[in-house]
C-alpha positions in Angstrom: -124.8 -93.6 50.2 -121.6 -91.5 50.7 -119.2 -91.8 53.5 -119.9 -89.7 56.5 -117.9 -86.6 57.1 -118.3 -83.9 59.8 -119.3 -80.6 60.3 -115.8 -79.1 60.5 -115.5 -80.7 57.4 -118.6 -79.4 55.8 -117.9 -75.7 57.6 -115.0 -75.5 55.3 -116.9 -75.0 52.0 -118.1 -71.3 52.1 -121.4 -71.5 50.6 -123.0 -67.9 49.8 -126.3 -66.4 48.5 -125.6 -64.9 45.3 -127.8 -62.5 42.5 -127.2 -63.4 38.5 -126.5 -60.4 37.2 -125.8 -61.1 33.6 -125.7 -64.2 31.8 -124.9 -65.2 28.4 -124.0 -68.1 26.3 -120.5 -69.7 26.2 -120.4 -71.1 22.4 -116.6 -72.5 23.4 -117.2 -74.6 26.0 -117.1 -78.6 25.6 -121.4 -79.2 26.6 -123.5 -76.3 26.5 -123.4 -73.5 29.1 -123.9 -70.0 30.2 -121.5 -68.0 31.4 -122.9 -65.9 34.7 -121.7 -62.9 36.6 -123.0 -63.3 40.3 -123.0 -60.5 42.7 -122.2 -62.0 46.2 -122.8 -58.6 48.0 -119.6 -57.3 49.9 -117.5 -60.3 48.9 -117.9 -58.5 45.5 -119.2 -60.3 41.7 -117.8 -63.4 40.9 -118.0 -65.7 37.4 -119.4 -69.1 36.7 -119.5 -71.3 33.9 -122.7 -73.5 34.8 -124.3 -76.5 32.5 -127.7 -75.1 32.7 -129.0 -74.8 29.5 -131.5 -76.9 29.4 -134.0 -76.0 31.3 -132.6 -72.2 31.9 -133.0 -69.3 29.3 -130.4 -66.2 29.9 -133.2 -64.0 30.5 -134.5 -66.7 33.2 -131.4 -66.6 34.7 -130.8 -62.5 35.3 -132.0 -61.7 39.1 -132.2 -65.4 39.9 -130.8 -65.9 43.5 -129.0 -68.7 43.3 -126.3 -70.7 46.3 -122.4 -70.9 45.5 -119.4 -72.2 46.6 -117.4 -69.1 46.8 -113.8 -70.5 48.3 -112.8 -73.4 45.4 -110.0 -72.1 43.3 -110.8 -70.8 39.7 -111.2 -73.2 36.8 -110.3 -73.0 33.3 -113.1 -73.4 31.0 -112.0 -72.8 27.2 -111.1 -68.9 27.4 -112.8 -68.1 30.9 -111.9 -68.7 34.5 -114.8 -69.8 36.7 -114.5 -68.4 40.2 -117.8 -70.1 41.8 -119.3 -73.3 41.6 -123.1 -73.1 41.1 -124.9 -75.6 43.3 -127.8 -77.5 41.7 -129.5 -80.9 41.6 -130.1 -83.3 38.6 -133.3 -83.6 37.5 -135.0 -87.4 36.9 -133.1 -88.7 34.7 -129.5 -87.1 35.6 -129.2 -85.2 31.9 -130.9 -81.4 33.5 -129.2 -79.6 37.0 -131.9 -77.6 38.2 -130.4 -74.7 40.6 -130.5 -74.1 44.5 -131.4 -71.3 45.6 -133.4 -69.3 48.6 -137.5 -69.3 48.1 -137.3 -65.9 49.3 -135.3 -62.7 49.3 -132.4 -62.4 51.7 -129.7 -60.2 51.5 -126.8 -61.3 49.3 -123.6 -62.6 51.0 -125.0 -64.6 53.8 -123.3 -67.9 54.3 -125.6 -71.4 54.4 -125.3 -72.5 57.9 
């Protein structure tokens, strides 16, 4: 178990519902993974760089919603910045990250609360 934090600490990751919009394979990267373009509705499209390959296909992945953390500052990744970490959850076994997302539609934007 993790040490406890609270929720003003929690409140401070800005957490968003996001649409893939594109996603395509990133050859340069260290372990296998997509590159994604994510709309975010009015806070505008953002990119990832998420280690999904294995149990994700690119076409999968296009109109997926998925949740991201949208206020981390960009990462280098070979020759792309990542603007948003993905959230996900390993699968049995830690070696797959399935993604989290909303079981239904919601408009794109809202913040997890």
């Amino acid at each position: 178990m993790s040490a406890t934090t609270t929720i003003e600490t929690f409140l401070e990751l800005d957490i968003r519902v996001g649409r893939v919009m594109r996603a395509e394979t990133f050859p340069q990267a260290r372990k296998p993974a997509y590159k994604l373009l994510i709309d975010f509705g009015e806070l505008g499209t953002r990119r990832s760089s998420a280690q999904i390959t294995d149990l994700y296909s690119t076409d999968e992945l296009v109109g997926r919603l998925v949740l991201g953390v949208v206020n981390l500052p960009p990462r280098q990744i070979a020759d792309f910045t990542s603007e948003v970490l993905v959230l996900g959850v390993p699968t049995r076994g830690g070696g797959n990250v399935a993604l989290i997302g909303p079981d239904r539609e919601v408009p794109l934007g809202l913040r997890l609360l």
